[in-house]
C-alpha positions in Angstrom: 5.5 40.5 -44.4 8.1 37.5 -44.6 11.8 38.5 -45.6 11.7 37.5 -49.7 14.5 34.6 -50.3 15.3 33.0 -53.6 14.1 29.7 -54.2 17.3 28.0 -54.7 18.2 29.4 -51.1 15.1 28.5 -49.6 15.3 24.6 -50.9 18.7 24.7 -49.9 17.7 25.2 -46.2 14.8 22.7 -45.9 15.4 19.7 -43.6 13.9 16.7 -42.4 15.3 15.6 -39.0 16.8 12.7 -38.4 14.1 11.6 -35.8 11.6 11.3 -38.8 14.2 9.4 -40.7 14.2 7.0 -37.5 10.7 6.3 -38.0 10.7 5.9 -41.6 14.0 5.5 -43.3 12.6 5.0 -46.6 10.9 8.4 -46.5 11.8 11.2 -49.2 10.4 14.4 -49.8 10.9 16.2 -53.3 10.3 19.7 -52.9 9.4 22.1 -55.6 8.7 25.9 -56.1 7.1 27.3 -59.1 7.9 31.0 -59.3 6.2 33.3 -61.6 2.8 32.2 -62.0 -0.1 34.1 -63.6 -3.2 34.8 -61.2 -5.2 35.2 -63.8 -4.0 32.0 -66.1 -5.9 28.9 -67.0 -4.7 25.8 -66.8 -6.4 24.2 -70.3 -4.9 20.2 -69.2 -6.5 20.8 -65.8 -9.9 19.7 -66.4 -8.6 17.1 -68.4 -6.7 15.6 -65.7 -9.0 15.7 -63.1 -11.3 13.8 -65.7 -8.0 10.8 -65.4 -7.7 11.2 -62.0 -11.2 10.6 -61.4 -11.3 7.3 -63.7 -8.0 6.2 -62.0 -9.3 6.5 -58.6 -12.5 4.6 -59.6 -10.7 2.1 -61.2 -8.2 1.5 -58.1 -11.2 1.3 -56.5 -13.0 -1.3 -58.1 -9.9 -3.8 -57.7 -8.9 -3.3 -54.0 -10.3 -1.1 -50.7 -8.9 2.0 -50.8 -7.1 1.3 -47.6 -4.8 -1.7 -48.9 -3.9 0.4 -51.7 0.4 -0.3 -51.5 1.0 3.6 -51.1 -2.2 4.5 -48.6 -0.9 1.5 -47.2 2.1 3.0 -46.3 1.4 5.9 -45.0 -1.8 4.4 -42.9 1.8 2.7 -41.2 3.2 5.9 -41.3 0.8 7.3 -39.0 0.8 4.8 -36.3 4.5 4.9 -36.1 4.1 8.7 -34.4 0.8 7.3 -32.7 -1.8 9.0 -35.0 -4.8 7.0 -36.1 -5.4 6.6 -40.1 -9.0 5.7 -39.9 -9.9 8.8 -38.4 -6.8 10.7 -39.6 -6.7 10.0 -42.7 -3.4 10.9 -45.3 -4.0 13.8 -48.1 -3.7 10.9 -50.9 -6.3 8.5 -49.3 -8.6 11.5 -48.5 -8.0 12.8 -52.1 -8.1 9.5 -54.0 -11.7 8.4 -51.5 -13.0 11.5 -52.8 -11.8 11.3 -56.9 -14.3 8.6 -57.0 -16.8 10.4 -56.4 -15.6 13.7 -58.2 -13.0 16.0 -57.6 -13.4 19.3 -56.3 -12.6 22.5 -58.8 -10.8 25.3 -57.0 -8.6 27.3 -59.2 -6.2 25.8 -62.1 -3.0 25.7 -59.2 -5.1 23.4 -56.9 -7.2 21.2 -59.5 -3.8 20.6 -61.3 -1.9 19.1 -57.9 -4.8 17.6 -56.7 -5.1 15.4 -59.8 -1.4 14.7 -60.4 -1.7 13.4 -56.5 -4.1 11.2 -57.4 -3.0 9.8 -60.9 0.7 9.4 -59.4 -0.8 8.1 -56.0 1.7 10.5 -54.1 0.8 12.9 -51.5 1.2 16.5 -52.8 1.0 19.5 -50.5 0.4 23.0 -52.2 1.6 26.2 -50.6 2.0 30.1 -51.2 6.3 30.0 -51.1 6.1 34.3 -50.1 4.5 33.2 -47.2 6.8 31.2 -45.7 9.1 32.9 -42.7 12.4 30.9 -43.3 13.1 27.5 -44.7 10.7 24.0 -44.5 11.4 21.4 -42.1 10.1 18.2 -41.0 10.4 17.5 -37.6 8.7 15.8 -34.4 6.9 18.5 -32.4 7.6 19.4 -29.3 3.8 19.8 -28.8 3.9 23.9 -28.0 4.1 24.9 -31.8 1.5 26.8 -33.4 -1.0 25.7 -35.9 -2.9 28.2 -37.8 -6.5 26.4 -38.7 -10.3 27.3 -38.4 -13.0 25.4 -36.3 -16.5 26.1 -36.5 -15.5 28.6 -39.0 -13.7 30.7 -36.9 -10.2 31.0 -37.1 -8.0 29.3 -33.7 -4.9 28.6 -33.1 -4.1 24.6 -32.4 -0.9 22.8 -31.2 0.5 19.5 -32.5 0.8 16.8 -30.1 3.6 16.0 -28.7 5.8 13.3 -30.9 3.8 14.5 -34.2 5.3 14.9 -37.4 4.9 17.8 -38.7 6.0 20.6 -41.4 7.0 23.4 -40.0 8.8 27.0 -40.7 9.8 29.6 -38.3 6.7 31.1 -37.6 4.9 27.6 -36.4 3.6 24.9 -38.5 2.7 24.7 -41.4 0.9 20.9 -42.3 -0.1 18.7 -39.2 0.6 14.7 -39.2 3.3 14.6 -41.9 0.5 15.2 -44.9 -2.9 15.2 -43.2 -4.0 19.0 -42.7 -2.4 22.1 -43.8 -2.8 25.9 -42.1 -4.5 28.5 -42.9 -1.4 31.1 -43.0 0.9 29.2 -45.8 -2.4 28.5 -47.7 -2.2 28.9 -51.6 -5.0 31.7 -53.0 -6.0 33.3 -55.7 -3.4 35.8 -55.5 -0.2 33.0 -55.2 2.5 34.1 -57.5 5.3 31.2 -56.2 4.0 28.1 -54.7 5.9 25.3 -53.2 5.2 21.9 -53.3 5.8 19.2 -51.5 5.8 15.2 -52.7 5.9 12.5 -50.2 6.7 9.0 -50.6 7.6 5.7 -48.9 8.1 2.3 -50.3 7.2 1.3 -52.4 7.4 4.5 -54.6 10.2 4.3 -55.8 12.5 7.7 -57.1 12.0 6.7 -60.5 8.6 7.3 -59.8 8.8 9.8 -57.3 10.6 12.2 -60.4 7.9 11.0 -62.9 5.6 12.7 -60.4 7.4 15.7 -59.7 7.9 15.9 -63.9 3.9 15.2 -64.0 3.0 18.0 -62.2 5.5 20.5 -63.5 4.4 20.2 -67.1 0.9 22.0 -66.7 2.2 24.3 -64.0 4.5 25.7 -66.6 1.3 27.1 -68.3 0.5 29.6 -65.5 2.3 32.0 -66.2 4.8 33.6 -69.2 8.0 33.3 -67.2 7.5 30.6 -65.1 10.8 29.0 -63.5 11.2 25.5 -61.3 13.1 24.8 -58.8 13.5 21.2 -56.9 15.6 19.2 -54.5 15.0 15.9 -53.6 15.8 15.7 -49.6 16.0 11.6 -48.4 17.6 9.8 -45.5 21.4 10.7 -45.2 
């Protein structure tokens, strides 16, 4: 079982190298964790929203391809910068915001609330159980050795990153592969999370005006799950 740390010492600890920022130096991350939530709790604003999100996506949609879209734009760059390929690769908010048009997927109130707020915001939003992390986030270039908990033909295997790839990571190995593509199986948020952390990712043009009124967005109806929920955050950007 991972050691238990606070959340305020936890966010303290999370990094982003400075190789990423050499890549991207208009990157930022604003990481949040939501401590106290309610298994059991319903979300009543989460249908609702991924009713918006699903209208917003459709109606981004009808005015440009998905993949000129300034944000999926961005992180379609993103991606070659590190040598990944977006059409075939493609980033959480342009796989989300693809599939919004057609209809959202309903998992549990936690996931169907992020989800949405990803794709009404047009930010990429990673979800993750916080008590099953072993030591603080970072984002880093891999050294290509780490492991990567996933499943392939629904067995359970262990991957590597290649070599150069951005990734999340903690001490154990990592955690989301390609910056905001595909997240493991081991940090994954279930029906029994009681503290998740989130992670919002933006480049220019998202500005952090815009990055907060995300983070803000999706912190409302989280603060539903539970009696005593508490929020932590810390915006981490280029030195």
């Amino acid at each position: 079982m991972p050691e238990l740390q606070s959340p305020e010492a936890f966010l303290a600890a999370c990094e982003v190298e400075s190789a990423v920022f050499e890549l991207r130096p208009d990157y930022r991350a604003l990481l949040l964790v939501v401590d106290g939530l309610d298994p059991d709790a319903a979300s009543s604003s989460a249908d609702e929203l991924i009713d918006r999100a699903e209208a917003h996506a459709r109606a981004l949609l009808d005015t440009s391809p998905v993949e000129d879209l300034p944000h999926i734009a961005a992180w379609r760059d993103a991606y070659r910068s590190f040598g990944a390929k977006p059409q075939r690769t493609r980033n959480s908010l342009e796989a989300l915001t693809r599939r919004a048009a057609q209809g959202l997927p309903r998992v549990n109130a936690l996931t169907d609330v992020y989800n949405a707020i990803s794709v009404l915001h047009q930010v990429p939003i990673g979800g993750e159980d916080f008590h099953r992390y072993e030591g603080p986030a970072r984002l880093v270039r891999a050294v290509g050795e780490e492991p990567f908990d996933a499943v392939a033909n629904g067995e359970s295997v262990i991957e590597h990153p290649e070599a150069g790839e951005v990734v999340w990571c903690d001490d154990a190995g990592v955690t989301c592969r390609r910056w905001n593509w595909r997240q493991g199986r081991r940090t994954g948020l279930s029906d029994q999370t009681r503290a998740a952390f989130f992670i919002l990712d933006v480049l220019a043009p998202v500005t952090d005006l815009e990055l907060t009124a995300a983070a803000d967005a999706l912190a409302q109806p989280l603060s539903a799950l539970g009696s005593e929920i508490r929020i932590s955050r810390r915006l981490v950007d280029a030195p």
